[in-house]
PyMOL CGO cylinders between C-alpha atoms (Angstrom):
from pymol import cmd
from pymol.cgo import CYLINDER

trace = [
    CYLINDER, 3.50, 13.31, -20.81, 3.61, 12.21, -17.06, 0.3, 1, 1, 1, 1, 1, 1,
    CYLINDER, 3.61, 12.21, -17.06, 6.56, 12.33, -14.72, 0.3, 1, 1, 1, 1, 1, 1,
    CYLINDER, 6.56, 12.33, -14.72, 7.94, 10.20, -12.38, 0.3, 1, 1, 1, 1, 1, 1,
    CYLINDER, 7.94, 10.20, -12.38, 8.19, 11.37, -8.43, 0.3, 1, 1, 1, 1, 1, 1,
    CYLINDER, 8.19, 11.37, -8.43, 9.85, 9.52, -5.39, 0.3, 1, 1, 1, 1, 1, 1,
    CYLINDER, 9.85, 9.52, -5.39, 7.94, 9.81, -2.30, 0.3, 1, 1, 1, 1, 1, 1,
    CYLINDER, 7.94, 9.81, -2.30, 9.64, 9.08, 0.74, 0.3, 1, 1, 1, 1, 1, 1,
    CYLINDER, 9.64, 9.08, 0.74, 7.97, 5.69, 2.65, 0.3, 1, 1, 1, 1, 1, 1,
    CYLINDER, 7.97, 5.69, 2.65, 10.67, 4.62, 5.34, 0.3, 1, 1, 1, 1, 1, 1,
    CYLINDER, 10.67, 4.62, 5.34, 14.36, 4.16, 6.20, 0.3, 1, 1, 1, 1, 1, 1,
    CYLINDER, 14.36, 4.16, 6.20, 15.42, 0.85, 5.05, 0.3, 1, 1, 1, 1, 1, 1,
    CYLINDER, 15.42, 0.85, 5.05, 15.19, -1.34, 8.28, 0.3, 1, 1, 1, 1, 1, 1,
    CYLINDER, 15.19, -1.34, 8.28, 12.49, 0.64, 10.36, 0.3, 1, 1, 1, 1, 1, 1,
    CYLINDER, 12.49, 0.64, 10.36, 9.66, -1.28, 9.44, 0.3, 1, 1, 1, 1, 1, 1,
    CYLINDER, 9.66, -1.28, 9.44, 9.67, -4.42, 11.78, 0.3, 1, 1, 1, 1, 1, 1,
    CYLINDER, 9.67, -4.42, 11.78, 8.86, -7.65, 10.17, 0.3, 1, 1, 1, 1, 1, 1,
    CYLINDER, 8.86, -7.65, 10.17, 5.39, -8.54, 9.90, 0.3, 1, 1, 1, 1, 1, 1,
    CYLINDER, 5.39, -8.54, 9.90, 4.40, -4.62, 10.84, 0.3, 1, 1, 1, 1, 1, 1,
    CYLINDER, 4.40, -4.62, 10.84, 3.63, -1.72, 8.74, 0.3, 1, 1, 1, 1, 1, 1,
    CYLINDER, 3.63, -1.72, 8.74, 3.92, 1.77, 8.04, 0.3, 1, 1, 1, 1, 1, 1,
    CYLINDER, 3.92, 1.77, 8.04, 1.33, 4.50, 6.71, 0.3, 1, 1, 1, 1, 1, 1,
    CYLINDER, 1.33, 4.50, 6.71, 2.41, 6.98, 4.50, 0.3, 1, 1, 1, 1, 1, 1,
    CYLINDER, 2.41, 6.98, 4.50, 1.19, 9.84, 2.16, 0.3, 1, 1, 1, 1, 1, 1,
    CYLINDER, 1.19, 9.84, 2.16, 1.25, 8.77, -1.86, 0.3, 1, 1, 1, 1, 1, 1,
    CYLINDER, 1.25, 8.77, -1.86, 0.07, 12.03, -3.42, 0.3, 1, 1, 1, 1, 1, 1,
    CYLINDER, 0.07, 12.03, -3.42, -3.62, 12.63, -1.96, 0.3, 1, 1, 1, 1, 1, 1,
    CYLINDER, -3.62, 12.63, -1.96, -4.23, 9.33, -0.55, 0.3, 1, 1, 1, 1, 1, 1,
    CYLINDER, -4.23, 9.33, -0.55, -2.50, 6.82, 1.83, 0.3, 1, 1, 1, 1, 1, 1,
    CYLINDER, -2.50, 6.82, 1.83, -0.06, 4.11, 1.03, 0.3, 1, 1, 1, 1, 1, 1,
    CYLINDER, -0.06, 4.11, 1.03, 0.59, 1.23, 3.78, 0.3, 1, 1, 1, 1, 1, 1,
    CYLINDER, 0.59, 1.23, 3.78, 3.91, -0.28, 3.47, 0.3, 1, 1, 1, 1, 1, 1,
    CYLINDER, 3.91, -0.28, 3.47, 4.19, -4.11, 5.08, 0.3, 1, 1, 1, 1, 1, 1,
    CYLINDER, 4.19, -4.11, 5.08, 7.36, -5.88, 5.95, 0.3, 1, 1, 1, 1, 1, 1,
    CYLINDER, 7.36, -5.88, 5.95, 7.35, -9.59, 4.34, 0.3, 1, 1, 1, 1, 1, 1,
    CYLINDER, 7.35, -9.59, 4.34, 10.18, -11.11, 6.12, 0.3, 1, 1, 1, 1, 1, 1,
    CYLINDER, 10.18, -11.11, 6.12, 12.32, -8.49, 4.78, 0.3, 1, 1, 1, 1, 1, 1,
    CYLINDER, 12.32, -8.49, 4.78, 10.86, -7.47, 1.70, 0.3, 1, 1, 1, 1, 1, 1,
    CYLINDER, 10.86, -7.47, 1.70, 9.01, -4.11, 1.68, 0.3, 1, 1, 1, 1, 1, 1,
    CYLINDER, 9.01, -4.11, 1.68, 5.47, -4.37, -0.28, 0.3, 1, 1, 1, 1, 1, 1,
    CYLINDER, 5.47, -4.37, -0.28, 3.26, -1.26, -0.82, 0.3, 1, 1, 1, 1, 1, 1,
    CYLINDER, 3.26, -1.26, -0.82, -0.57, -0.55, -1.17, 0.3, 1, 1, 1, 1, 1, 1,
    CYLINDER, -0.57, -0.55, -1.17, -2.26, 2.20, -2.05, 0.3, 1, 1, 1, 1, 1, 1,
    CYLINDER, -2.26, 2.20, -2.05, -4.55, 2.59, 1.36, 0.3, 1, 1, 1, 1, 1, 1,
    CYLINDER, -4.55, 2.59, 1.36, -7.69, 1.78, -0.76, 0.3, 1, 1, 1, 1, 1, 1,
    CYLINDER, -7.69, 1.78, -0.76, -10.44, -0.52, -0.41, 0.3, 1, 1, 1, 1, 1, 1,
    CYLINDER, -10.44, -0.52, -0.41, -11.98, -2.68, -3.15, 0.3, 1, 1, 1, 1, 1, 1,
    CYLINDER, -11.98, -2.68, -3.15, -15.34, -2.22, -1.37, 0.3, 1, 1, 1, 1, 1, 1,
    CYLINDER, -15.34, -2.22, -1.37, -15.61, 1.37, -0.80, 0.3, 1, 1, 1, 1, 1, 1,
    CYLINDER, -15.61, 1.37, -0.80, -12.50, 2.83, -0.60, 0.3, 1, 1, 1, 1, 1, 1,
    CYLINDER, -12.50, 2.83, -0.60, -12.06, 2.20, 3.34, 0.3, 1, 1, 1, 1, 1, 1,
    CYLINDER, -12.06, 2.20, 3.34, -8.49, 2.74, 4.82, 0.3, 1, 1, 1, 1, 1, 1,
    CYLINDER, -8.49, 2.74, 4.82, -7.05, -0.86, 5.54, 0.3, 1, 1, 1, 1, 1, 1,
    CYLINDER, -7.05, -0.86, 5.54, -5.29, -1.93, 8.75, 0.3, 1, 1, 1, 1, 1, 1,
    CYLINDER, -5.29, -1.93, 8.75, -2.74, -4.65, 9.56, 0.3, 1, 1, 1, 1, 1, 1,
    CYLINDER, -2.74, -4.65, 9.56, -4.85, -7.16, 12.70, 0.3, 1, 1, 1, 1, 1, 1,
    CYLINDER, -4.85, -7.16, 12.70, -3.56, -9.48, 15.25, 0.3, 1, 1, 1, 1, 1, 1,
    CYLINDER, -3.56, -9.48, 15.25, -4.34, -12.56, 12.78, 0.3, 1, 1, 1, 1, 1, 1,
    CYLINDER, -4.34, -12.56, 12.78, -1.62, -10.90, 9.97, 0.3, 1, 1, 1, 1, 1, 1,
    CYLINDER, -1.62, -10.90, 9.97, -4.67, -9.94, 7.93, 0.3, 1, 1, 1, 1, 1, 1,
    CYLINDER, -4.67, -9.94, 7.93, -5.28, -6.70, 6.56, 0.3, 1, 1, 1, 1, 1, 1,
    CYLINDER, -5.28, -6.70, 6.56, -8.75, -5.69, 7.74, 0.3, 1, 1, 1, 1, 1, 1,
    CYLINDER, -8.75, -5.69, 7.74, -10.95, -2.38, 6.11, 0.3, 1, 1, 1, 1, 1, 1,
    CYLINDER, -10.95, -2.38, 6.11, -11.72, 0.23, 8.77, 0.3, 1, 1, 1, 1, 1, 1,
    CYLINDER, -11.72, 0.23, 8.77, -15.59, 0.64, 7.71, 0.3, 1, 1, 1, 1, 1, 1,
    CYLINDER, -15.59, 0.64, 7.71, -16.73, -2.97, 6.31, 0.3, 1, 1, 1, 1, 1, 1,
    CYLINDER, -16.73, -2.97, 6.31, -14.29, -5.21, 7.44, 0.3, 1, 1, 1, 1, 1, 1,
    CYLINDER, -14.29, -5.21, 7.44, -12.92, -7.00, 4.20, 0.3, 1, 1, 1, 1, 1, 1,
    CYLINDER, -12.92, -7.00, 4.20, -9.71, -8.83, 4.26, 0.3, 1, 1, 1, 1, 1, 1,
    CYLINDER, -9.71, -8.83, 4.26, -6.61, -8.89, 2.24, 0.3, 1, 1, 1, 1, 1, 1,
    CYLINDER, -6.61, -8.89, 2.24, -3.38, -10.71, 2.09, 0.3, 1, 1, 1, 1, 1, 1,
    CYLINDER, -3.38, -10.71, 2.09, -0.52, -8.34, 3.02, 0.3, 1, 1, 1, 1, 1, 1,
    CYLINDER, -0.52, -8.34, 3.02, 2.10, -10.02, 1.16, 0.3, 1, 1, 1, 1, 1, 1,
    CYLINDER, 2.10, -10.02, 1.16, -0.40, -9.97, -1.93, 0.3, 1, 1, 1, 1, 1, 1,
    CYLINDER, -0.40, -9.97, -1.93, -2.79, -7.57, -1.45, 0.3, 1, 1, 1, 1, 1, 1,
    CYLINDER, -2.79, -7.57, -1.45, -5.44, -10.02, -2.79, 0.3, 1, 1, 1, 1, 1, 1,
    CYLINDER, -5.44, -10.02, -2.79, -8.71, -10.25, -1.35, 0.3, 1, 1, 1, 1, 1, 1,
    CYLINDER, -8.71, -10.25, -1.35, -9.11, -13.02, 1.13, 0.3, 1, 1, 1, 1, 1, 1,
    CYLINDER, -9.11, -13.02, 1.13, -13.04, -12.64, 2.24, 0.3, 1, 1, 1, 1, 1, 1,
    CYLINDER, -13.04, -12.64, 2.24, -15.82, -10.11, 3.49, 0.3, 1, 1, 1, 1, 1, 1,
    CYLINDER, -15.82, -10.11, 3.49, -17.78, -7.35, 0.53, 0.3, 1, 1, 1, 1, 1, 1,
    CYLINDER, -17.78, -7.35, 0.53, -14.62, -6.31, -1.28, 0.3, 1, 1, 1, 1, 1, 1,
    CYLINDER, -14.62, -6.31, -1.28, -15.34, -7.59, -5.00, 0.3, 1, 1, 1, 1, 1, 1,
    CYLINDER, -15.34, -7.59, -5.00, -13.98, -11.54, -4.93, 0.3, 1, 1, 1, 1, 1, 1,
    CYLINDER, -13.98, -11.54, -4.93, -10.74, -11.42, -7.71, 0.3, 1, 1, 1, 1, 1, 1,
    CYLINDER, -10.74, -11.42, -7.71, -10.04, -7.96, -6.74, 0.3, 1, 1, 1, 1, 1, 1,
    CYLINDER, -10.04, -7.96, -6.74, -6.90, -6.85, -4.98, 0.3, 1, 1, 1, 1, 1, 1,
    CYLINDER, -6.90, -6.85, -4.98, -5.18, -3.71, -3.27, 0.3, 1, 1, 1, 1, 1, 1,
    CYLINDER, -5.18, -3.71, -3.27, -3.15, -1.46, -5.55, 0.3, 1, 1, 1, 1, 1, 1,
    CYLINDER, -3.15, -1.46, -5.55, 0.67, -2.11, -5.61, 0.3, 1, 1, 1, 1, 1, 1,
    CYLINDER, 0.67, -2.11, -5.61, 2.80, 0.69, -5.21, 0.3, 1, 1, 1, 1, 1, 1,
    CYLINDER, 2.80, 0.69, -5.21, 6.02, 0.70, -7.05, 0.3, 1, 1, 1, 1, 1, 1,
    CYLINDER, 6.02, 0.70, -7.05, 9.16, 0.44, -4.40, 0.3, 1, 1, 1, 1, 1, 1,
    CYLINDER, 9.16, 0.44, -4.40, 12.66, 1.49, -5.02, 0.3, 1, 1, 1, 1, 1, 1,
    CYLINDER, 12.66, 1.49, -5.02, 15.14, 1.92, -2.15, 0.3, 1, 1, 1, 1, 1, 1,
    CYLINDER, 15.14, 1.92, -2.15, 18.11, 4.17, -2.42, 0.3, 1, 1, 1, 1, 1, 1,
    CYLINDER, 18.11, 4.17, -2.42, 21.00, 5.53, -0.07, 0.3, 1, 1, 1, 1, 1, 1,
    CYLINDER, 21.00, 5.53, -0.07, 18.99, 3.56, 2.71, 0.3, 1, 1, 1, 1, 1, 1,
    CYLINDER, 18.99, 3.56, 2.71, 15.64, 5.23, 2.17, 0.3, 1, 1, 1, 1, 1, 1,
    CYLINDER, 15.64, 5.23, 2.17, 12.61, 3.25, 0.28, 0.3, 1, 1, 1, 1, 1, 1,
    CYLINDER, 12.61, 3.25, 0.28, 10.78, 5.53, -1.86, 0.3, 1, 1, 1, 1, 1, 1,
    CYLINDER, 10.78, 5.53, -1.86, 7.44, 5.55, -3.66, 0.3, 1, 1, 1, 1, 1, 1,
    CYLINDER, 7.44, 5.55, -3.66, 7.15, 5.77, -6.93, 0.3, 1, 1, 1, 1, 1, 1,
    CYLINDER, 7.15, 5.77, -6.93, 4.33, 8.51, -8.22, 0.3, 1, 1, 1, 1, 1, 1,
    CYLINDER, 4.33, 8.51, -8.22, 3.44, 8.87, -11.31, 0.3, 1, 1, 1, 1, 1, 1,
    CYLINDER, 3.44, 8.87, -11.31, 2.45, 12.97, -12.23, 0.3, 1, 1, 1, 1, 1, 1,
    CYLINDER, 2.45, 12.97, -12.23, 0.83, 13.53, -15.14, 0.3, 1, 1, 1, 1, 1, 1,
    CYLINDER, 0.83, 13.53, -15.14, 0.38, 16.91, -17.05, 0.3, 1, 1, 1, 1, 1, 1,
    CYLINDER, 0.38, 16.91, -17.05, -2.76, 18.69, -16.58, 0.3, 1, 1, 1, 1, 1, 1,
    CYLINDER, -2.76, 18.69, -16.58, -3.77, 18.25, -19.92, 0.3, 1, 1, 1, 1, 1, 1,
    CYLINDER, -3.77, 18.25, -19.92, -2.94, 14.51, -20.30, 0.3, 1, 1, 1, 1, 1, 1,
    CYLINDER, -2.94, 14.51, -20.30, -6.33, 11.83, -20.41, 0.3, 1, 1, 1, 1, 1, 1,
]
cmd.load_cgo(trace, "trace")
């Protein structure tokens, strides 16, 4: 049986539009990205080799170490080694008493 957790990701309204924020989702790194108003999440991750993504001057997310490209309103992959067809992880969003959370999935140690 797993559990559901909210991680805190930002107050509603501090991410400008067309910016991001990093934040911690369990042991990795989520990247939240402001859609002209509408907060998406990733999980920090990429398709290549697990490289820690960055928003760029041309609205692009770019990887850190090999330089593939995704869409940060989709997460999809948009050119460079990451795996054509693949995308970034979505993290589930859910805002409440103007704060967006994360939602984390625990499971039980004994759970496969």
């Amino acid at each position: 049986m797993s559990k559901m957790k909210k991680l805190p990701v930002a107050k509603v309204g501090e991410i400008p539009e067309g910016r991001t924020k990093s934040f911690r989702y369990g042991f990795q790194e989520g990247i939240a990205y402001n859609d002209n108003g509408e907060i998406k999440a990733y999980v920090n991750f990429c398709t290549h080799a697990g490289g820690p993504v960055g928003l760029e001057p041309d609205g692009r997310f770019h990887c850190r170490w090999h330089f593939a490209e995704f869409d940060p309103k989709t997460g999809e992959r948009l050119a460079g080694q990451a795996p054509e067809g693949t995308r970034l992880k979505p993290i589930e969003l859910v805002e409440e008493e103007g704060m967006m959370y994360a939602m984390f999935e625990i499971k039980d140690e004994f759970e496969f």
